[in-house]
N, C-alpha and C positions, 0 to 999 in steps of 0.2 A: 668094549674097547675104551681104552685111557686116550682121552684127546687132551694139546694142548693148542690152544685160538691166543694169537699175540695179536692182539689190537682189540678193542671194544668198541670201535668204531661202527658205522652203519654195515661193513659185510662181516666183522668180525661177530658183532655182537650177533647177529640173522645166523652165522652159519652154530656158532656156541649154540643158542636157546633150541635152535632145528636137531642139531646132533644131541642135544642130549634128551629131547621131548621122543628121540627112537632108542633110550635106554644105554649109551655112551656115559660115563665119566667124563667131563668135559670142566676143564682146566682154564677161566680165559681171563688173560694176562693184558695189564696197561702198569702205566706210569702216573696217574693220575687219582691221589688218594681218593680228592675228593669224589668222582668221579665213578671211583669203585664203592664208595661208602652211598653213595646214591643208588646205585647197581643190588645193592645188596640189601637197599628197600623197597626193593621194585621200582625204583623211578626212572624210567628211560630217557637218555638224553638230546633226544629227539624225537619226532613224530612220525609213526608208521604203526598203524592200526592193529591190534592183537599181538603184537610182540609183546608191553607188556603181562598180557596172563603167561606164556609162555615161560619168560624169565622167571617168575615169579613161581609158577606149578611147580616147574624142575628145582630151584633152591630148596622147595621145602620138602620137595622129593629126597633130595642130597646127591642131584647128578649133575647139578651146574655148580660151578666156587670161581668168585672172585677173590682174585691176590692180582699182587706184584711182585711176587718172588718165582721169573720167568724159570731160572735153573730148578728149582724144586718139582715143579709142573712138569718141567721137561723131563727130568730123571724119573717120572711116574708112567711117561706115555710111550704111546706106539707109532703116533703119528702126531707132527705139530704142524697146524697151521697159520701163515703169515699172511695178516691182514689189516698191514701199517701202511701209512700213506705215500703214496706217489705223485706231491704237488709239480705242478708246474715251474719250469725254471722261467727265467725274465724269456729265452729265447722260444718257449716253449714246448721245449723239452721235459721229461720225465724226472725229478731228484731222486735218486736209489737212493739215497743215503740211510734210512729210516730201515730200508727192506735191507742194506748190507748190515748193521746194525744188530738187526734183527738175527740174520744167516750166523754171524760170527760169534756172537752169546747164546742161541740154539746149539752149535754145535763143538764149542766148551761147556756145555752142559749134557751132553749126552752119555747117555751111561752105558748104552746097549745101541745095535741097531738100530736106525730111525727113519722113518720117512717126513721130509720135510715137504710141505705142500703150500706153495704159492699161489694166493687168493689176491693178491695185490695187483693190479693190473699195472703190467712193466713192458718196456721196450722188446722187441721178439732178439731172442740173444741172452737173456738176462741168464735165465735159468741156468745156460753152460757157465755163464761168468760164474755163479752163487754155487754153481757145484764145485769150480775149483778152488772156492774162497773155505765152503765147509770141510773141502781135504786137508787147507791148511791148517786149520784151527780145529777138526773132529781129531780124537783119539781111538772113534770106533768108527765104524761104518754109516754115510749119513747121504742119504740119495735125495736129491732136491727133485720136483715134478709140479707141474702148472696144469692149474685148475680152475680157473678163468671164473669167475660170478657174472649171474645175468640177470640179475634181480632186479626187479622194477620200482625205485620208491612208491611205495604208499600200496604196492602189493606184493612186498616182498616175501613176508611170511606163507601167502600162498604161492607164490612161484617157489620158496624153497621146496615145498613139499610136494608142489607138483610139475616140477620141470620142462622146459620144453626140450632141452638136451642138458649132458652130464659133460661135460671133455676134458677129459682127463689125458694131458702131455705127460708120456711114462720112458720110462730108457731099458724098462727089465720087467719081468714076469711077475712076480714077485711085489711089485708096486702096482702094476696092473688088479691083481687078484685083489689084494687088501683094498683097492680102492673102491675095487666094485664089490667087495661084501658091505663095508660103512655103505655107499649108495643104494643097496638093493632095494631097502627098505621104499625109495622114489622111484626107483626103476620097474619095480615087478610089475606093473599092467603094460607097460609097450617098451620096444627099444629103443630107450632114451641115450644109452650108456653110446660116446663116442673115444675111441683113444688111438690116439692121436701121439706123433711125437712133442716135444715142448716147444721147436720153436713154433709148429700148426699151432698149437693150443693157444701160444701165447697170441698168435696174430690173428688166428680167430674171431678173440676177444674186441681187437682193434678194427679188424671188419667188420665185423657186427652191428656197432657203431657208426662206425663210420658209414655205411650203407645206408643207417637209418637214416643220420644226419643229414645225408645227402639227400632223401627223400623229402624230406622237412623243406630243406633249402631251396629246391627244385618250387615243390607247390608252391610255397611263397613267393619265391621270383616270378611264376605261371598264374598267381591270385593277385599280383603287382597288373601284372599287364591287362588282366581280367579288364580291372577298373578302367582301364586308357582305351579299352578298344570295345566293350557292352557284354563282355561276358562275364556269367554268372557263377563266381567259382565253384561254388553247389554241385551246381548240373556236372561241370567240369569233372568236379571231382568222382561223382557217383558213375558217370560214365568213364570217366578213367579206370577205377576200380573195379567196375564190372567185370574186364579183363582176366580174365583167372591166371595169366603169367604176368599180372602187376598184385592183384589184390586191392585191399580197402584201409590195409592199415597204415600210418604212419601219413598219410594224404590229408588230413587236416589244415589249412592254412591260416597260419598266426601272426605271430610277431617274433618267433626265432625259438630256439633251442635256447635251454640253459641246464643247472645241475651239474655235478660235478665230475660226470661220466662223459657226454657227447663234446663239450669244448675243449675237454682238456685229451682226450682221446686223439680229437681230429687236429690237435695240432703238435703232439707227439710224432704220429706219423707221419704227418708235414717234416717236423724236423728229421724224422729216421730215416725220411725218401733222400732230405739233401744230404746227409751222412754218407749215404751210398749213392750219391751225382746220380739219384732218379728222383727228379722233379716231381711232386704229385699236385699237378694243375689244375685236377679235378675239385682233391678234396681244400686247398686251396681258394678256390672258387665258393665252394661251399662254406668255407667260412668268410669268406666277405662278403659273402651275401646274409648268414647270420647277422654279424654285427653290423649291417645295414637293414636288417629287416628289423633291428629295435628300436630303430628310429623309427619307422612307419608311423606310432600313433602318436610320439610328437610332433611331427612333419603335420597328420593329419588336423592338432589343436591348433597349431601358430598357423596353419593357410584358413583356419577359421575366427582365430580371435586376433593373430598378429603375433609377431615374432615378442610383443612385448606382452607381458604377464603379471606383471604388477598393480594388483587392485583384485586378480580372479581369483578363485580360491575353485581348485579341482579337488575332484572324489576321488578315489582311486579304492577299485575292487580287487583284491588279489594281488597277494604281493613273493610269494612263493613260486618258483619258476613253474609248477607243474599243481595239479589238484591232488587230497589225501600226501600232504608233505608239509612238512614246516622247513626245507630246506631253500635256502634266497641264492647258491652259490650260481654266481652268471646267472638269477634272474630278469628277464626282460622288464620286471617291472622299475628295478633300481636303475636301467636305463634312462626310464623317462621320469622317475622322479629326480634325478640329478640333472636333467636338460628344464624341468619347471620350477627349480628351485632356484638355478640360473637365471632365469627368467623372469623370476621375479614373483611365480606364483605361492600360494600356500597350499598345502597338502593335507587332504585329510585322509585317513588310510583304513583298511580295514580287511583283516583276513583272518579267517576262521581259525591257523593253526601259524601263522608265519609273523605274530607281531611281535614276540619280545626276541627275536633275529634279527627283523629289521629296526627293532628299538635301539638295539644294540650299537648301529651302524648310524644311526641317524640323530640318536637323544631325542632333545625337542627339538628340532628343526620339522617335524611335522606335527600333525594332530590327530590323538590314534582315536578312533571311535569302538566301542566295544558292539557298538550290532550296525550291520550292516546299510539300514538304511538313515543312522541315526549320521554317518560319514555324508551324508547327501544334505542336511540341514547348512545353508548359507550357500552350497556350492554351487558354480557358475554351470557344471558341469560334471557326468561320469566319465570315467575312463578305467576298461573292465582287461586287467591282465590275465587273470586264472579262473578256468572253467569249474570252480568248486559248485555243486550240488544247488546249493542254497544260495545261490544266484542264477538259478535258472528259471524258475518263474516267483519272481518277486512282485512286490504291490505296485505294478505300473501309475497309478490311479495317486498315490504318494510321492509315488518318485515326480512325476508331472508339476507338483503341486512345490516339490523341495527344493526342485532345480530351476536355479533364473535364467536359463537359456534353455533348458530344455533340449536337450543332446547329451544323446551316447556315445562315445567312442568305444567301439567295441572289438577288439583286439583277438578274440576268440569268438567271434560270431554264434552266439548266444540266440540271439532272435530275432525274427521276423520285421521286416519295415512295416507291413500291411498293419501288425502287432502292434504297433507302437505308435503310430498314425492315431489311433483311434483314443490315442492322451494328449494326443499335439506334440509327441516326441521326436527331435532330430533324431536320423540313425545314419553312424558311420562305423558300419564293418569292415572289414577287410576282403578284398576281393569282388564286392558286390557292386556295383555301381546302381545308381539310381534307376536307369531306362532299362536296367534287366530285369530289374522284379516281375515276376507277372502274379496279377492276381487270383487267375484259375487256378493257379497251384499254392495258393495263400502263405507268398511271399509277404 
């Protein structure tokens, strides 16, 4: 099958490399020379593990082509997909603009039947809207259908190929079939394939999310209180999860959600509840409890050294909202280094795959270290945002030795107090409070 992918972006480029590494023509279309002149030496423009061999295999196969020339691509294919951006507006709403853009140049260029497939995650409605925009502007037949991505940064490449659902919002027979022959290839060992009408698909998408988020928000509010009253969010959580109508996943408690799917998800919806004078108080909730759960590990450094900050110089591990990402959008770490730089503190940084993102954003106003414990040399103290690998058992025995206060803030509860005791190290996790550790279970 002749595909054409408009965007190059994080779902555009995942669904390109997946579709054509199943033997697809795959067509994927940007604005952006430079961008595509990288693309087309294998160098991907951003961080997400094994994409690129992917890119790379297929080019030299001859089943992936980067261009910019969207009408030629389009005149070649049988289905195109849009997976152009949907920023936040100030009110935090959805901007269509990119994705109508996209609709209306798709379907002036159309030469034959089309199916157009919406990967961009958009308000539930959109799809009717963009169908009647391509009747304007098609001269053949041009069916729009949503098809939601659920890809997880930093395991995206295997969740394309191995799905945990397909859903596919269809309006005809016809779209349905084509849809689910391109998927089969992820579909054959169970039934993954869900179809759905577009606006299900499209809202889906926003539930999905939004569900997660909420679960996120919940432990943290529930890891908040741990500490004020002796419980141990651990316990909490494992016996929470035990539950088999709650489960284990998403129970983690942190310092907030970030990335560019759950913030801007949960507050689309927000605005598309007041659109329609239904309130969503919930998800609401859940977001003010986010951007107060990223304050947590500043709250926790200034009730320890003092609201004033000028003379300390903090560590900071992880600066990517999530691990296996070099993505910073609504990372909680940029939280707290914008509240210690107020403060009057100096920053020293360091993240396996997120520092010339946050260079970007920051120049020198911090100090980047290239290995992990070499960020700890002069500083008063750690403070650990992202649960990457190679911070999980580090040279405690150094760090003891690097740190002139000797404390960890630890934001993703990494380790053990009992652990840490035995270097003379402060430990402040999240959730835990001092009089809960017990030692029989080598807290």
């Amino acid at each position: 099958m002749n595909i054409t992918v408009c965007g190059t972006g994080y779902v555009g480029l995942v669904a390109a490399a997946g579709f054509a590494e199943t033997g697809n023509t795959v067509y994927a279309i940007d604005i952006d020379e430079n961008k595509l002149a990288k693309l087309r030496r294998g160098e991907i423009p951003f961080y997400e593990p094994g994409l690129d061999r992917l890119v790379t295999h297929n080019q030299q196969e001859e089943r992936l082509f980067f261009g910019s020339d969207l009408a030629a691509a389009v005149a070649k294919s049988e289905v195109v997909f849009i997976a152009v951006g949907t920023p936040p507006k100030a009110d935090g709403s959805a901007d269509l603009s990119y994705v109508e853009k996209a609709v209306i140049d798709i379907s002036k260029a159309a030469k034959g039947p089309l199916l157009v497939v919406m990967k961009s995650t958009v308000p539930v409605g959109t799809n009717t809207k963009m169908q009647e925009l391509a009747k304007k502007y098609a001269m053949v037949p041009v069916e729009l259908l949503s098809n939601p991505e659920f890809l997880k940064e930093g395991a995206a490449v295997d969740d394309f190929f191995k799905p945990d659902r397909v859903i596919l919002g269809v309006r005809s027979k016809r779209a349905a079939e084509v849809m689910a022959s391109l998927y089969a290839p992820f579909t054959r060992r169970s039934d993954r394939l869900l179809i759905m009408n577009p606006e299900s698909a499209e809202m889906t998408k926003y539930a999905a999310n939004c569900m997660l988020a909420t679960r996120i928000s919940l432990m943290n509010e529930l890891a908040n209180l741990c500490e004020e009253v002796g419980a141990d969010v651990r316990s909490v959580r494992l016996g929470t999860g035990a539950d088999r109508r709650i489960g284990n996943a998403f129970l983690f408690p942190g310092i907030g959600y970030g990335g560019s799917c759950f913030p801007k998800d949960v507050s689309a919806l927000i605005q598309q509840g007041a659109a329609c004078h239904l309130p969503m108080d919930i998800l609401s909730a859940v977001h003010q409890v986010n951007a107060r759960q990223k304050e947590r590990l500043f709250k926790k450094i200034t009730a320890h050294f003092g609201s004033n900050l000028k003379g300390r110089t903090l560590a900071i591990w992880g600066l990517s909202f999530k691990p296996e990402t070099d993505d910073i959008r609504e990372a909680p770490s940029m939280v707290t280094i914008d509240n210690l730089l107020k403060a009057g503190a100096v920053c020293q940084v360091h993240d396996p795959a997120a520092m010339e993102n946050i260079r970007a954003v920051y120049g020198d106003k911090l100090i980047y270290a290239d290995k992990a414990l070499k960020a700890l040399e002069g500083a008063d103290a750690l403070i650990i945002h992202t649960e990457w690998n190679e911070y999980r058992n580090p040279d405690f025995a150094v760090m003891a030795k690097s740190l002139k206060e000797k404390i960890i803030f630890d934001g993703r509860n990494l380790y053990s107090r009992k652990q840490l005791q035995k270097y003379g190290l402060t430990y402040e996790p999240i959730g835990r409070p001092q009089n809960a550790d017990m030692d029989f279970l080598g807290a």
